[in-house]
N, C-alpha and C positions, 0 to 999 in steps of 0.2 A: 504494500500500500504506500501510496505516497502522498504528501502532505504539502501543500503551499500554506504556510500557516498567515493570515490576513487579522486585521482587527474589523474592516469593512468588509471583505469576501476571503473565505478561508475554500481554497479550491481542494478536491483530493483526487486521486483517481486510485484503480484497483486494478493490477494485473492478473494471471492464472501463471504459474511457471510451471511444464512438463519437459523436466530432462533441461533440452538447451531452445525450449523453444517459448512462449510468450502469446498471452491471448488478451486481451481487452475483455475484462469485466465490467467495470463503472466507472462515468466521470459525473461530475455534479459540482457542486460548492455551495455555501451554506455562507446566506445574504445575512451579514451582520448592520448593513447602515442604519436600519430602524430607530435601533436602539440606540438609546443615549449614555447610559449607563458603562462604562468601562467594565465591569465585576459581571454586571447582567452577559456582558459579549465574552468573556473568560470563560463562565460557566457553561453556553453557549458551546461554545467551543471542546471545553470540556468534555461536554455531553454527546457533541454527534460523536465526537470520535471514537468514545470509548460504544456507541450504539456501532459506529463501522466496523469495528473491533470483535465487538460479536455477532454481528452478523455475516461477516467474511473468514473472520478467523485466520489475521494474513498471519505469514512466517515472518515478517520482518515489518519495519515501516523508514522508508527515508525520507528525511524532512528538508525542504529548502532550508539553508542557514541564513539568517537576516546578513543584509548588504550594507555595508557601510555607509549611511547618509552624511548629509549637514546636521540635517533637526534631529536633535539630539531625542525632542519626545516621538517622534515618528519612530526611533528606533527602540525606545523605550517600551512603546505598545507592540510595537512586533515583535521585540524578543519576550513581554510577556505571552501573546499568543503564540507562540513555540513553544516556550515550557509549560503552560499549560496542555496543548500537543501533546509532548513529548512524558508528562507525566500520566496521560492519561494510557498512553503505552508500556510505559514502564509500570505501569499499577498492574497490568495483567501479564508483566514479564516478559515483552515481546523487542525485540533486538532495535535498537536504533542506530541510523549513520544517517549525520548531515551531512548536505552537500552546497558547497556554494551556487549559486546560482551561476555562475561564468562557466564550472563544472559541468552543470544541468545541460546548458544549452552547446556547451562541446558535444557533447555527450551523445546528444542528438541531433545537429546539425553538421557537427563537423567546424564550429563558426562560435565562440565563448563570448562574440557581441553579438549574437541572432537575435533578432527582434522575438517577442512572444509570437505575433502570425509564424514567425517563419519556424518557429519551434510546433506552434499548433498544426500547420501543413505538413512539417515531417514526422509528424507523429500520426496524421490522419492515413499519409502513406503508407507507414511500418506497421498499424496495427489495420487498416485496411477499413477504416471509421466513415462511416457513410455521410454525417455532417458533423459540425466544428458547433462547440456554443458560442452564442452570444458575446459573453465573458469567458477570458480566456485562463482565468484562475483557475478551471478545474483542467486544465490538457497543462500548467506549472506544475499542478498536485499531480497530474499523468507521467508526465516528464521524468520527475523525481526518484517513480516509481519503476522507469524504464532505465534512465541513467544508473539507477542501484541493481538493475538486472545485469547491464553490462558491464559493471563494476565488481559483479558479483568476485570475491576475494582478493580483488585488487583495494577495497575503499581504505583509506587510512586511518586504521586501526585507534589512533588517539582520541577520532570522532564516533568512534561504534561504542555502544553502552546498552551493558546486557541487564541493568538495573541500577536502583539509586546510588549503591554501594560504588558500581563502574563510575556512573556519574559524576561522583564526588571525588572520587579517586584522580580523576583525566582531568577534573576542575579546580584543584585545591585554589589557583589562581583566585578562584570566583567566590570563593566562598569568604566569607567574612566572620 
C-alpha cells in the first residue's frame, strides 16, 4: 500500500504483488478540506488508514517522505499527517519505508523532476488503468506503492521501520 500523506487530500493507492509481477487494486484519497479543525483531519487520517489496513491487509506500506518547503507550518502539518500514517501502520505491525518524492517519480518515470501528470500517465500505462482521477493524490499514494515494488530490497534500510521500537531506534535524532 502506498500513502501520499496530505492535511487537505491524503491520496493512497493499493497494489496485489505475485512473484515479480504487480496488479492495481485501489486508488482513491480521502478529501480533508472540509474540515477546519487540524486534530478533526489527524484523526481522519488516522482512521481511513488503519480501515485500509484491514480491509487489504497489505504486507508492507511506503509513504511519501514530506519535501522540504519554505513555510515552515506547511511542513509542520505534513509531517504531522505522516506520522499519524505511519503510526496507524505501525499499531498493526506492518513494515514501513519512506521514500522521497524525487525517488517516487524516478522510480516511475525515469525523470526525479516528472510533473504529477506525467507520473499519473506512466502509471496508467504500467498498471494498464483505464482513466486517471481528477486529483492526482491518489496515483502519488499509487506511485509510492509501485516505486516500493521496485525497490523491493534495495530501499534504505535507515528508512524501513518494523515498529515503534525500529522507529525510535533510526530517530534518536528526533526525539527529544
Amino acid at each position: 500500500m502506498g500513502i501520499d500523506p496530505g492535511t487537505t487530500i491524503m491520496g493512497f493507492g493499493i497494489i496485489k504483488v505475485s512473484g515479480k509481477t504487480m496488479s492495481f487494486v485501489q486508488m482513491n484519497e480521502l478529501l480533508l478540506r472540509k474540515y477546519n479543525d487540524p486534530f478533526t483531519k489527524l484523526k481522519l487520517i488516522y482512521d481511513r488508514t488503519i480501515s485500509l489496513i484491514d480491509t487489504h491487509h497489505p504486507d508492507e506500506i511506503a509513504i511519501e517522505a514530506p519535501f522540504y518547503g519554505k513555510n515552515v507550518q506547511s511542513m509542520l502539518k505534513l509531517g504531522r499527517a505522516q506520522g499519524v500514517a505511519m503510526a496507524a501502520g505501525l499499531s498493526r505491525q506492518i513494515p514501513i519505508t519512506e521514500y522521497f518524492p524525487k525517488k517516487i517519480k524516478m522510480a516511475i518515470t525515469g525523470n526525479g523532476n516528472a510533473s504529477k501528470e506525467q507520473v499519473a500517465k506512466m502509471l496508467q500505462s504500467i498498471l494498464n488503468l483505464k482513466t486517471l482521477p481528477k486529483n492526482l493524490d491518489s496515483t502519488d499514494g499509487l506511485a509510492a506503492a509501485v516505486c516500493h515494488f521496485y525497490n523491493e530490497g534495495k530501499q534504505d534500510a535507515s528508512k524501513n521501520y518494523t515498529g515503534w521500537g525500529a522507529f525510535v531506534k533510526q530517530n534518536e535524532d528526533r526525539i527529544k
